[in-house]
C-alpha positions as CSV (number, residue, x, y, z in Angstrom):
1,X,-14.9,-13.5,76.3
2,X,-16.4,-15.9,73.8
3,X,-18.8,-17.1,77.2
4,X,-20.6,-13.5,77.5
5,X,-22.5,-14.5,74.0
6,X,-23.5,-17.7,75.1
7,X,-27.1,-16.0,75.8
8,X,-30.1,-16.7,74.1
9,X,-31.6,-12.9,73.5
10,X,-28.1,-12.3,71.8
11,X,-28.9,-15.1,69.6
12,X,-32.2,-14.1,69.0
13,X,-31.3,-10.2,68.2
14,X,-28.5,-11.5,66.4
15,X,-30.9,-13.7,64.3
16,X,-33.5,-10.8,63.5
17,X,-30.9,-8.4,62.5
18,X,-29.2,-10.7,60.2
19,X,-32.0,-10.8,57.6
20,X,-32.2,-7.3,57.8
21,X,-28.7,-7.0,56.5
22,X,-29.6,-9.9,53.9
23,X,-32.6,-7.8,53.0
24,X,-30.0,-5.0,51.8
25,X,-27.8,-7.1,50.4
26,X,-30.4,-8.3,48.0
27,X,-31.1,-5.0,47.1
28,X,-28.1,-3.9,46.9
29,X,-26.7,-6.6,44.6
30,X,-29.7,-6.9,42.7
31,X,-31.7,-3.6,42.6
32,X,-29.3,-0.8,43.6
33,X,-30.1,0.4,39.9
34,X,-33.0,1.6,42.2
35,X,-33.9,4.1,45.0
36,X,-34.3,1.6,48.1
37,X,-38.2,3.0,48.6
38,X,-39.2,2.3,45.1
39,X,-37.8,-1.1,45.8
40,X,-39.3,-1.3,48.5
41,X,-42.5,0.1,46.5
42,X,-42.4,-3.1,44.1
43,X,-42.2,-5.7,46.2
44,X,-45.3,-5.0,47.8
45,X,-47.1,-4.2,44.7
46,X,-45.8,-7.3,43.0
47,X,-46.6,-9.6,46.0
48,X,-42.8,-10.5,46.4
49,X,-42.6,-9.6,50.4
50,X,-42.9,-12.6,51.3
51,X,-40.0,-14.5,49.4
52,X,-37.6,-11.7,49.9
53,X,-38.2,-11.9,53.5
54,X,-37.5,-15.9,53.3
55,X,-34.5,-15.1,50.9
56,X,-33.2,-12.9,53.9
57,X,-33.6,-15.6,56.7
58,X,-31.3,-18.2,54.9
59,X,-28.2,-16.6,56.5
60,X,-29.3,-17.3,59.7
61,X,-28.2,-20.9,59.1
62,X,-24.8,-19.9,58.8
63,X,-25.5,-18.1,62.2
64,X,-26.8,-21.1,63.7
65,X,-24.2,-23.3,62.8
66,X,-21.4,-20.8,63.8
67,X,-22.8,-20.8,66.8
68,X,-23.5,-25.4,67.4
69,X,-19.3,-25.5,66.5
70,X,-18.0,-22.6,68.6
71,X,-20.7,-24.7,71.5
72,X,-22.6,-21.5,71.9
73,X,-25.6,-23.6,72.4
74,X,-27.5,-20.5,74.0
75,X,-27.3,-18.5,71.3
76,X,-28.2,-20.9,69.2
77,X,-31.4,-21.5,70.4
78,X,-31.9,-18.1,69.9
79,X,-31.1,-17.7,66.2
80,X,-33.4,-20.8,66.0
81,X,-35.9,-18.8,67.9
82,X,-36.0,-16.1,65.5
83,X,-35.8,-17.8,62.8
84,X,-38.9,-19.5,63.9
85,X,-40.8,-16.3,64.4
86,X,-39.9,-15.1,60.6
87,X,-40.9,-18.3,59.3
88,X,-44.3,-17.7,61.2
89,X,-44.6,-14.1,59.6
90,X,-43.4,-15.5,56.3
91,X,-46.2,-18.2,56.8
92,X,-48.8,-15.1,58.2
93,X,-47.9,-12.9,54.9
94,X,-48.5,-15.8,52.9
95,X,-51.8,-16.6,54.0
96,X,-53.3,-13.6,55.2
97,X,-51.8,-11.0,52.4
């Protein structure tokens, strides 16, 4: 069973939904005193996109090394993969925001 996830897009989906759960967990834990769009809301306005979003890709680490000692070397590749791509749009919000 464990060989049907040995696949690169289910590491890569895996890897971009991950954040998105960390992104929720950070507000949860840390703004739930607020509505999620007015969190949402101040983030942008005070410029802090950017570091939430990299805040929310540290879990795919755990992910990716789940994944190297089960030998799931597939889906590895494809949490590093996405990983990768939202470093590059941390990188792109940085520089172009």
């Amino acid at each position: 069973m464990l060989q049907k996830i040995d696949k690169q897009w289910i590491g890569f989906v895996l890897g971009m939904i991950v954040p998105i759960i960390a992104f929720f967990g950070i507000y949860f834990f840390g703004f739930k005193y607020k509505s999620l769009i007015s969190f949402y809301e101040m983030i942008l306005a005070r410029g802090f996109f950017s570091q939430i979003l990299s805040l929310a890709v540290i879990p795919n680490v755990a992910v990716f090394f789940i994944f190297i000692w089960l030998n799931k070397l597939s889906a590895a590749k494809g949490v590093l993969a996405a990983t990768i791509v939202m470093a590059l749009l941390v990188f792109g919000l940085k520089i172009f925001a």
